[in-house]
LONURO-858524 format. One record per atom (N, C-alpha, C): z, y, x. Coordinates in steps of 0.2 Angstrom, whole numbers, plus 5000, padded with zeros to 4 digits. Example, Ala and Ser with C-alpha at 12.3 -4.5 7.8 and 13.67 -1.06 7.14 Angstrom:
BEGIN
503949725066;503949785062;503949845066;503549895064;503649955068;503950005064;
! end
This chain:
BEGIN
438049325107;438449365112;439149335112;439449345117;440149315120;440549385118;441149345115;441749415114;442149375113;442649365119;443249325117;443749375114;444449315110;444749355108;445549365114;445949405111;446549415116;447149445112;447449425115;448149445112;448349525112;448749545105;448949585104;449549625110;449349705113;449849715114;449749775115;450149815116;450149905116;449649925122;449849895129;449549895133;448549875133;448449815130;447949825129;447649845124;448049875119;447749925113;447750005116;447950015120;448150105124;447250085127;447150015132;446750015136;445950025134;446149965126;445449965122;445150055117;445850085115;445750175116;445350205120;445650205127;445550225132;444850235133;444450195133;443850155134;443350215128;443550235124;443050285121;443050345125;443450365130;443450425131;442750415140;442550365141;442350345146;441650395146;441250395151;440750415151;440250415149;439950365149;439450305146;439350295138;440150285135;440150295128;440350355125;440150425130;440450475127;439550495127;439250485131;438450475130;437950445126;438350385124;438150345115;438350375110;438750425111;438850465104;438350515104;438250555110;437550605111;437150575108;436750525111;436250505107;436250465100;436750465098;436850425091;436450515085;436650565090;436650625083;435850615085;435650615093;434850625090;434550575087;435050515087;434450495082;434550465076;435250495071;435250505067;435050555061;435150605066;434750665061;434050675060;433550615061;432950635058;432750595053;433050535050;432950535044;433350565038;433850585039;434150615032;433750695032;433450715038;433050785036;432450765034;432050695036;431550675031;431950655024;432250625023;432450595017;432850625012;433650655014;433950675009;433750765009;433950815015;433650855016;432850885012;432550835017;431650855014;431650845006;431850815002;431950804993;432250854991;432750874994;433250934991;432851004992;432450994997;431951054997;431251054993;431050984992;430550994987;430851014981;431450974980;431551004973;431851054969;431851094977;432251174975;431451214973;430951204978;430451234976;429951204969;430151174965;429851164960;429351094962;429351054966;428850984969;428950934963;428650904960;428650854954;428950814957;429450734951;429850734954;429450644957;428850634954;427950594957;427950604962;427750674964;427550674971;428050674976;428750694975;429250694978;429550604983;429350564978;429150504978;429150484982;428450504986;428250484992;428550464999;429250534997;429750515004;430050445006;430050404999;430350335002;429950295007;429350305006;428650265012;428850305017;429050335020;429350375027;429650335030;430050305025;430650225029;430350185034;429350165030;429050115035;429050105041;428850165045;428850185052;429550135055;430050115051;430850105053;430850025054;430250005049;430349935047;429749895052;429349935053;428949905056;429049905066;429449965066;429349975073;429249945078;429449875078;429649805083;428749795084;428249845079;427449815081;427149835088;427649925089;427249955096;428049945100;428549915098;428949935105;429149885110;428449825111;428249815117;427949875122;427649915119;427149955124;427550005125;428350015123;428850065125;429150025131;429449965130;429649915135;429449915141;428649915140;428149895147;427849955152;427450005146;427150055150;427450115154;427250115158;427550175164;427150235162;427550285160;427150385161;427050405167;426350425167;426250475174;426750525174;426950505182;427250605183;428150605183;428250575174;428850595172;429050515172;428950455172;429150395177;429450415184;429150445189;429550445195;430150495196;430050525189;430650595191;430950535185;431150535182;431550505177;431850435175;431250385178;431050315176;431050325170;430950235168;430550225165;430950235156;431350205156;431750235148;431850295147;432150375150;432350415152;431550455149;431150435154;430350455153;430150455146;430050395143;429950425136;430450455133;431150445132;431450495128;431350575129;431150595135;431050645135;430350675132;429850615133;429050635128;429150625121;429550575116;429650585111;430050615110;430550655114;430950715110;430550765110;430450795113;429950835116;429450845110;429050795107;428650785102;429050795097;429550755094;429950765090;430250825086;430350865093;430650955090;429950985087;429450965093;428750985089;428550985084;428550915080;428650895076;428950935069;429550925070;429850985065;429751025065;429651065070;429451135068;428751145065;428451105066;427851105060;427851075055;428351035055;428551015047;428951085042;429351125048;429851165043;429151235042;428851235047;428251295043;427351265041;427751205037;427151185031;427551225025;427151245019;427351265013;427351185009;427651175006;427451095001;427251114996;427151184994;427051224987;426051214989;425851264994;425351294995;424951225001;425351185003;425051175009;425451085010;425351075004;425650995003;425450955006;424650935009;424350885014;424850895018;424450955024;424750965030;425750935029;426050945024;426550965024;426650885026;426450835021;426650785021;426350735028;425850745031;425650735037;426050755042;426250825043;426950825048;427650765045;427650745039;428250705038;428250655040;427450635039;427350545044;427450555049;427150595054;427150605058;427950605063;428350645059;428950655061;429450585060;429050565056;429450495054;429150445060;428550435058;428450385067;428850415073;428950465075;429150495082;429850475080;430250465076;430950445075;431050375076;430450355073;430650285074;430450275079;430250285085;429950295093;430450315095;430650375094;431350385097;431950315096;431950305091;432550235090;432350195094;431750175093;431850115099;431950145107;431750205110;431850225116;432750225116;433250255111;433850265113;434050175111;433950165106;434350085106;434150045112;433750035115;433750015121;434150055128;433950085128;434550145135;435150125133;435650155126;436250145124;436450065127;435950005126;436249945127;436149925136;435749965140;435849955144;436150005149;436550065148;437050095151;437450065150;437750045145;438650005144;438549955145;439249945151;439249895154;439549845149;439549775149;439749745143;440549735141;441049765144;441649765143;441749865138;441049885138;440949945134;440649955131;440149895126;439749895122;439949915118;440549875114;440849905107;440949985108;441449985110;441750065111;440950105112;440550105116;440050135115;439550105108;439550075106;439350065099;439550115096;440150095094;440650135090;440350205090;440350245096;440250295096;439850325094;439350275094;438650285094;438550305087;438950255082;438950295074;439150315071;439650355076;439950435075;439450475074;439150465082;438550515082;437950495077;437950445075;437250455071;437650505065;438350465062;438450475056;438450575056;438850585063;438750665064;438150715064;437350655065;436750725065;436650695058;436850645054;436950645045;437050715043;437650725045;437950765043;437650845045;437350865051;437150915052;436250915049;436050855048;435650865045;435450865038;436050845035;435950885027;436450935026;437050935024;437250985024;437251055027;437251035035;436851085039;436451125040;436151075037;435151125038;435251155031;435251105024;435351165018;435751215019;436451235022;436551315023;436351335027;435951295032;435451355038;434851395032;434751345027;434151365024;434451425020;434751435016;435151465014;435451535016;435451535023;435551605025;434751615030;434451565031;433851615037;433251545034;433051525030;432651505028;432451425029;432051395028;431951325027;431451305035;430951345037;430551355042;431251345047;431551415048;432251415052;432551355054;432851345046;433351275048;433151225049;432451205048;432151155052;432051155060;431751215062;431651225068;432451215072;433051245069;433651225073;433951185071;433851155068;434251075066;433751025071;433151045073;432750995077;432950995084;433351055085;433551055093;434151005095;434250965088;434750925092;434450875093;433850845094;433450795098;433850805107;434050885108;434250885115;434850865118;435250855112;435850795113;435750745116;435050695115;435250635117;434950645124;434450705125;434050725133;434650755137;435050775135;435750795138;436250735142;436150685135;436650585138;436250585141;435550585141;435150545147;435050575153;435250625153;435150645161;435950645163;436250655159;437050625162;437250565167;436950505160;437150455161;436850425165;436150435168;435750425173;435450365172;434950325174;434450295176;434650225175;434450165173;434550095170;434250065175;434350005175;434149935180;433249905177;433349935170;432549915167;432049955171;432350015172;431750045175;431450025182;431950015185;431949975191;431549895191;431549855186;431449795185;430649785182;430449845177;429749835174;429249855176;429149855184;428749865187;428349815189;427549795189;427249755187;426649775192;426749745198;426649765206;425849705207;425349715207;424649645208;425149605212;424649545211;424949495215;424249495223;424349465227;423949465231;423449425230;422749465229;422049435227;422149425222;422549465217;422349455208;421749505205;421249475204;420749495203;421249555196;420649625195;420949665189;420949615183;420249575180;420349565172;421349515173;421249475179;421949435177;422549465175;422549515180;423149555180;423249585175;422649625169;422749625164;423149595159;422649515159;423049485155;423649455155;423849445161;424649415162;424949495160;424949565162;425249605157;425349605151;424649605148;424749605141;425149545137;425149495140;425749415139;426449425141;426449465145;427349495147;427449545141;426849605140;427149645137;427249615129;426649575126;426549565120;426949505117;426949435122;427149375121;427749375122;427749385129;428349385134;429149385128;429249435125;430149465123;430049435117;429549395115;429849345108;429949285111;429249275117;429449215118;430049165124;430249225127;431149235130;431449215125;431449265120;432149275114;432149175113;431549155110;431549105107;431749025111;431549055117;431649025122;432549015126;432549065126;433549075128;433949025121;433549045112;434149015110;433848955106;433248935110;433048865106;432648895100;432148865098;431548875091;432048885085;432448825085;433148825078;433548855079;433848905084;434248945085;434148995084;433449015086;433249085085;433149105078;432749045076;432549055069;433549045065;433749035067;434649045063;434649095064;434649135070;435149195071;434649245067;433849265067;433249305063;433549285056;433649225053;433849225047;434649255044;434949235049;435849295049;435849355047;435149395052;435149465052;435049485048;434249445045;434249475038;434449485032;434749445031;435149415026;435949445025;436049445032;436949445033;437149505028;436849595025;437149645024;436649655016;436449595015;435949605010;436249605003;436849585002;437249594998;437549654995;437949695002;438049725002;437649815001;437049805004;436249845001;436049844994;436249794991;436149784984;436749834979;437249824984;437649854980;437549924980;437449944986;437450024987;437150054985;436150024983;435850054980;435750064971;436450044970;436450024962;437250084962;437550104968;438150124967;438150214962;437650234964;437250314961;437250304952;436850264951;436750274944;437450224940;437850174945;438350154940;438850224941;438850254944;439450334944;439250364938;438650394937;438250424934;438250394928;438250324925;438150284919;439050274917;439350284922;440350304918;440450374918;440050414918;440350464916;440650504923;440650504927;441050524930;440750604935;441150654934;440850724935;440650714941;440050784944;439750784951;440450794957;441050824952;441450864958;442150794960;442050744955;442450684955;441950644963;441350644960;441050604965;441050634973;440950714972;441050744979;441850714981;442250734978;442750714981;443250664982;442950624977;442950514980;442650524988;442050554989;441550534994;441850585000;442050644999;442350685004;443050685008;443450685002;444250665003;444250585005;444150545002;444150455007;443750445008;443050455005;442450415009;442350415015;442250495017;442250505024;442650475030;443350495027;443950475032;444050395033;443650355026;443950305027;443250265034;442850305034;442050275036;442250295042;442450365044;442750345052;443450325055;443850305051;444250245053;444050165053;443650155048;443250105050;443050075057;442550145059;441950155064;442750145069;443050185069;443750195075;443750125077;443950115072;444550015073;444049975074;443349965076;442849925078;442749885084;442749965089;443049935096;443649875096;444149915094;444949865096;444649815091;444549805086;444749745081;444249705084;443449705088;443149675092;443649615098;443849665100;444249645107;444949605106;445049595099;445649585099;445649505093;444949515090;445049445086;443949405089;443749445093;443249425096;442449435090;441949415092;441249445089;441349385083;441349345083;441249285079;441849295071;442149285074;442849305067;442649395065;442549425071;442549495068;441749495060;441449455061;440849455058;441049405052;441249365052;441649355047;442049355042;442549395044;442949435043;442449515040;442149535040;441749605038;441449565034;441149505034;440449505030;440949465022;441649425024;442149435019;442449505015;442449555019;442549615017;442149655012;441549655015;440849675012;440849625005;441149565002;441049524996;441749554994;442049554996;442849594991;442449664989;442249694992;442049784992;441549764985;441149724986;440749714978;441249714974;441549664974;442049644967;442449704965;442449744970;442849804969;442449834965;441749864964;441149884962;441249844952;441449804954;441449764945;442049774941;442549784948;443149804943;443149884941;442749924945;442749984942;442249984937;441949964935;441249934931;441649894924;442349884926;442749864920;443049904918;443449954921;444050004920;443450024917;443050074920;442650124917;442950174921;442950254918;442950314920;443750314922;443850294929;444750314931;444550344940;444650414940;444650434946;444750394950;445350374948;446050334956;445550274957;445250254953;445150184953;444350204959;444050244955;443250284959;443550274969;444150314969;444250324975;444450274980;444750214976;445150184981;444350124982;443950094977;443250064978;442950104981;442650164983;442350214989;442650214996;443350204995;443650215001;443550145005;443550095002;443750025002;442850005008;442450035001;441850025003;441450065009;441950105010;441750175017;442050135022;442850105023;442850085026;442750025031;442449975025;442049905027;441449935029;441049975029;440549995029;440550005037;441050075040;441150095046;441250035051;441649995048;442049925054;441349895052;441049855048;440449805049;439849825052;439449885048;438849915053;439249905061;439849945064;439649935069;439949885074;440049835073;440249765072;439449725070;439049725068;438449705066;437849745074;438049805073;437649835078;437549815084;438349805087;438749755093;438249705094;438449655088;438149595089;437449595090;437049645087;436049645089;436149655095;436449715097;436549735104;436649685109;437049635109;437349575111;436649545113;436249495109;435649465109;435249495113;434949545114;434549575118;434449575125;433849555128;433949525135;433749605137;434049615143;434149685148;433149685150;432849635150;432249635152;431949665147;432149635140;431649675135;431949715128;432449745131;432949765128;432549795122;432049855120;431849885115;431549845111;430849805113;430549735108;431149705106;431649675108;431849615107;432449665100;432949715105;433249745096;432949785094;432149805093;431749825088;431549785084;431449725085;431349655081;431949665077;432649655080;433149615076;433349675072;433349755072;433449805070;432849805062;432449795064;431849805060;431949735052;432149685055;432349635052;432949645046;433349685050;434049705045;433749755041;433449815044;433049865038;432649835032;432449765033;431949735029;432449715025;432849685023;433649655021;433649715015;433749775021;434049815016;433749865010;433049865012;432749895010;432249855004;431849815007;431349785003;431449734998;432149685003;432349635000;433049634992;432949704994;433649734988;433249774983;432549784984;432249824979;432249794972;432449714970;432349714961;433549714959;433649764963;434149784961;434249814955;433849864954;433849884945;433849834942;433249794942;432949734938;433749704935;434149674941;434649634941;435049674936;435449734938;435649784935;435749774927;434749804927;434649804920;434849744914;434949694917;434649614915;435449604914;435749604919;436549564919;437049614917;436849674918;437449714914;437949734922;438249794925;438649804930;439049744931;439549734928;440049684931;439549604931;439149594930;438649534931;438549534936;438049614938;437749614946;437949634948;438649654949;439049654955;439449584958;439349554953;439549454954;439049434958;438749454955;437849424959;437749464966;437849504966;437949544975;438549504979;438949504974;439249454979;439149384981;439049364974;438649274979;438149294984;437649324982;437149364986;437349344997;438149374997;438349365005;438249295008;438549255002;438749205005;438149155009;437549145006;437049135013;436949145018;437249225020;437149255027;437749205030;438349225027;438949185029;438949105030;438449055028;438249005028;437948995035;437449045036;437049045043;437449065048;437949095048;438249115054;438749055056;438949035049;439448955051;438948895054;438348895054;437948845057;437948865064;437748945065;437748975070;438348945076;438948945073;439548925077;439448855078;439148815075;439148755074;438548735079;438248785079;437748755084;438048755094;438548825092;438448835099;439048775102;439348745097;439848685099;440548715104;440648785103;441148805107;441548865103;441448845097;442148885093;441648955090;441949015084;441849065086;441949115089;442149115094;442149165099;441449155103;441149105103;440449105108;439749105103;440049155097;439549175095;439149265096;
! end
């Protein structure tokens, strides 16, 4: 992706502001809540309710295999790219059209999730969660493609940005949210209305109106094409076609750099995160210390992050902004060791939290830019399903002997270790520039 840099100045900092309040990125935020809010009510939500009702903490277990649907997704979302729905295709086109069937399902979904019992009715219960879990990850692919192609490219960032706000915002009404919905009108309840915010992002989509893709994937015979041909060259558009573009536009060696960036690039900083719960926990430090590290700066510092995304894109370019973060992300480790030396000091909990919320908010969306960027308009959802699915494997699979590490090296060891951990990613991003022979900015 191209992003050059530009000179500071009040005028162009008022203009790069300005540009969140647009229309297009005020509808990237809509759909950021629907489609943030359905895994924390599979994941943090749906746990806090097995373990209210007495669910062992074994069986509870199961919720981490929920993620799969996230990781795999890039297997069916050629067939979201390609296929046209009867009916709701000519009223909507063709991206538009499925958002509306997987949300539609999706609400469905939930409400048969919130009136499964998991006490009395634990199959069904657990079959509505896969269930709700695939239609999420069905829905992500439908909005990450739309999102990247309403914004025009002088509003990709700023609509990025917004975008995780909104996700971070249906986070937030989907856990703490729905636990007081539950709390006053039951768990069935606050499932069934925490689900209707699936109709946030069916509200952007009818705003924001209609994309070029739906216009473009339309796949007309050709004159005297026998049916079996026709089939086939579909199936080779839909199945081969968006790897073999991608691979094609940036060279076998190049694609293979940039697939290797993406996975790799945050995988340090995943290591650290999933070790950050038991180091709080193993220093002593009380549950109302950690709410309020995480509420008082955590938060505030994760949407200042998210904020300065936009401008700090615009103003130092895609290439340094990624370097610059992915340097951030190794300081925020080291921060993780030095707390892991003090030991039990509030001050010290909050300013490492703050540090790390707000590296956190500028890099994801700064990182998200960039997938965003790579994606060709033809095959918008394959193509950032692939590279989106790739970073989830980084974060998830590739950071699983984190304990291991943990247990073996001691905290301030493995938070050394998380930090060398980045410099790889950062190794392929400088080859990256090297390859393209025309500076960081044409990265």
């Amino acid at each position: 992706m191209t992003s050059r840099a530009v000179s500071f100045s009040p005028v162009a900092a008022a203009r790069a502001l300005g540009l969140y309040l647009r229309p297009r990125p005020l509808a990237a935020f809509l759909l950021g809540i629907s489609s943030g809010f359905p895994l924390t009510l599979l994941l943090a939500t749906m746990t806090y309710w097995l373990s209210k009702v007495g669910v062992d903490k074994k069986t509870i277990g199961f919720a981490v295999g929920l993620t799969t649907p996230y990781t795999l997704k890039f297997l069916w979302s050629p067939l979201i790219d390609r296929l046209r729905l009867p009916v709701l295709d000519g009223l909507l086109g063709q991206r538009r059209a499925w958002l509306f069937l997987v949300g539609l399902l999706l609400m469905g979904a939930i409400w048969q999730l919130g009136h499964s019992d998991p006490v009395t009715q634990l199959g069904r219960f657990a079959a509505w969660a896969i269930i709700v879990a695939f239609l999420s990850a069905t829905q992500d692919i439908v909005i990450d493609a739309y999102r990247i192609e309403i914004l025009p490219p002088e509003q990709l960032a700023h609509g990025t940005a917004l975008n995780q706000f909104g996700y971070r915002t249906g986070n937030l009404l989907a856990g703490a949210g729905t636990v007081w919905l539950a709390t006053q009108h039951g768990w069935a309840a606050a499932y069934s209305l925490t689900g209707l915010l699936v109709l946030c992002g069916l509200v952007a989509a009818l705003w924001a109106g209609d994309t070029a893709h739906s216009r473009t994937v339309a796949d007309a015979p050709r004159s005297g094409e026998p049916v079996p041909a026709r089939l086939a060259r579909w199936l080779n558009d839909t199945l081969v076609g968006p790897f073999a573009e991608f691979f094609r536009r940036n060279g076998v060696s190049g694609a293979l750099l940039i697939l290797g960036f993406v996975l790799i690039y945050k995988l340090g900083d995943a290591m650290a995160n999933i070790m950050l719960s038991p180091l709080i926990v193993e220093l002593g430090f009380t549950d109302d210390q950690y709410i309020a590290a995480n509420k008082l700066v955590g938060f505030w510092a994760l949407i200042a992050g998210t904020a300065l995304a936009a401008p700090f894109l615009s103003l130092v370019g895609m290439g340094r902004a990624l370097i610059i973060t992915g340097v951030l992300m190794m300081v925020t480790n080291l921060g993780f060791a030095v707390l892991a030396m003090v030991g039990n000091d509030p001050v010290v909990l909050g300013l490492v939290i703050g540090l790390e919320n707000f590296t956190s908010g500028l890099g994801l969306t700064v990182f998200v830019t960039y997938l965003s960027g790579l994606s060709n308009v033809a095959y918008t959802a394959t193509q950032f399903a692939l590279l989106s699915s790739l970073a989830a494997v980084g974060r998830t699979w590739l950071s699983a002997p984190s304990g291991i590490l943990a247990e073996n090296l001691g905290w301030v060891g493995f938070y050394i270790v998380t930090t060398l951990v980045a410099l790889p990613g950062l190794v392929l991003l400088w080859l990256i520039w090297r390859r393209s022979n025309t500076g960081p900015q044409s990265v």
